[in-house]
C-alpha positions, 0 to 999 in steps of 0.5 A: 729162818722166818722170812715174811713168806715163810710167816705169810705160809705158816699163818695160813697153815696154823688158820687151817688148824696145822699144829707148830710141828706141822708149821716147822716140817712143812716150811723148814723153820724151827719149832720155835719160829713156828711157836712164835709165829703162833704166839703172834697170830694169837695175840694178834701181833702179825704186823709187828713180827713182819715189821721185825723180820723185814729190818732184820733181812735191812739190817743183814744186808746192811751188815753184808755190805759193811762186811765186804768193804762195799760200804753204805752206798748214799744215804744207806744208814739213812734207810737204816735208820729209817728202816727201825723208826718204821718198825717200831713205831711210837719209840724214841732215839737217844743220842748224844743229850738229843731225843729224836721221837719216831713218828715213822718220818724224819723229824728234827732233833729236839733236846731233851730241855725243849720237851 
């Protein structure tokens, strides 16, 4: 499984010439998370494929959490939310006729008529 340790070593090894089959033996992720931590370095979105692995490591506790009746403890699917808002800078939640632009901070709803 990709964590931001096991992308960070595996950039490492692939800058140092290591091929995907040397990436997956020596960090214990699949062939295909290798390949595509090597798509990403070679198209130079790095930053995103951390972004992604971070919320997903959020998004499984989160899970966890609900899973063992724990529930979202205080402003939790706050932090979920903001959580996406940050890794995908730029996008727009829907919801319920309001459109909510992500600017990586909590903004105000906005209806779709005042845009």
């Amino acid at each position: 499984m990709l964590t931001t340790e096991t992308i960070e070593k595996a950039i490492e090894m692939f800058e140092g010439g290591a091929t995907d089959s040397d990436v997956a033996e020596r960090t214990g992720v699949s062939p295909a998370e290798a390949r595509a931590v090597a798509n990403a370095l070679y198209l130079g979105e790095t930053e995103r494929l951390l972004r992604e692995v971070r919320l997903a490591g959020v998004l499984e506790a989160a899970a966890q959490a609900l899973r063992s009746g724990r529930g979202l403890i205080g402003d939790g699917a706050g932090d979920v939310v903001r959580e996406i808002w940050n890794s995908y800078p730029g996008a727009a939640l829907k919801t319920g006729g309001t459109q909510q632009a992500c600017t990586g901070e909590l903004d105000q709803p906005r209806t779709l008529k005042e845009e």
